[in-house]
C-alpha positions as CSV (number, residue, x, y, z in Angstrom):
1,X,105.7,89.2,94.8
2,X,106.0,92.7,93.9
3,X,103.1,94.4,92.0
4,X,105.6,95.5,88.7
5,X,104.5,93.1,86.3
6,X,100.6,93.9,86.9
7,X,101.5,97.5,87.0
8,X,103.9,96.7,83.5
9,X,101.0,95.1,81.9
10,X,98.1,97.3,82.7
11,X,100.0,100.3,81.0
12,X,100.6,98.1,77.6
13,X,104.6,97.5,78.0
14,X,106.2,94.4,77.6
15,X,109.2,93.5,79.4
16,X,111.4,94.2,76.9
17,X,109.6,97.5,76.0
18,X,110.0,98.8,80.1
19,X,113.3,97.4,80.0
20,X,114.6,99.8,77.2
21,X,113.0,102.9,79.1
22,X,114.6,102.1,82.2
23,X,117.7,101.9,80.3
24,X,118.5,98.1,82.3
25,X,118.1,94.4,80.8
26,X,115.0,92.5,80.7
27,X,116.5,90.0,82.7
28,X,116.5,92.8,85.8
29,X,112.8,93.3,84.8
30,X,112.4,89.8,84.7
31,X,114.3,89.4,88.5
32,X,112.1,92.1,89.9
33,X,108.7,90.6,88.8
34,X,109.7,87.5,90.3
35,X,110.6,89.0,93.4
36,X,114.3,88.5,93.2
37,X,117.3,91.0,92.7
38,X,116.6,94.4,94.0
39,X,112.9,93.9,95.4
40,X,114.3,94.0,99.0
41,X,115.9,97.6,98.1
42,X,112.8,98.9,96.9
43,X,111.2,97.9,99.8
44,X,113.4,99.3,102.1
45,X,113.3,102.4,100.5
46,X,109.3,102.5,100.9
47,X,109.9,101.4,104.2
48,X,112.7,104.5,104.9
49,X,110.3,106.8,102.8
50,X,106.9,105.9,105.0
51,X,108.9,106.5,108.3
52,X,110.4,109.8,107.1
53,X,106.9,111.0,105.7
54,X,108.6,111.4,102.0
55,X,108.4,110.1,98.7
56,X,111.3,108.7,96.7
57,X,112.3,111.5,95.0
58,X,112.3,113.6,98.1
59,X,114.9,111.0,99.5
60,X,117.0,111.2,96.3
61,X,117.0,114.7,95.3
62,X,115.4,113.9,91.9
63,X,112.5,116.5,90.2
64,X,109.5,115.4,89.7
65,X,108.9,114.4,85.5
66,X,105.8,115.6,84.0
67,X,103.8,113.2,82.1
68,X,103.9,115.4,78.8
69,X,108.3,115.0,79.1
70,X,109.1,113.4,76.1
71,X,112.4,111.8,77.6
72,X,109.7,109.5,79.6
């Protein structure tokens, strides 16, 4: 199982709540925390990002978000 829903709870969000920020459906949340739907893409991309020596947003072309954006 994937670590989202420990990660999830320890920063106060419900999945409903985490659901609305990521702009998907808590049934996707839901999927993910249970290891189904998606988890093997994640994993691959860790995988592609450890071999490559980069971090997702390297591998995507997205900028970093500071913590005091309030989009986030």
């Amino acid at each position: 199982m994937s670590n989202i829903k420990a990660l999830r709870e320890d920063r106060g969000l419900s999945q409903s709540q985490l659901a609305r920020k990521m702009q998907m459906t808590e049934t996707t949340i839901r999927n993910w925390e249970h290891g189904r739907t998606g988890v093997e893409w994640f994993e691959r991309v860790a995988r592609l990002c450890e071999i490559l020596n980069c971090t997702p947003n390297d591998l995507f072309g997205y900028e970093e978000v500071s913590k005091d954006d309030p989009e986030t």
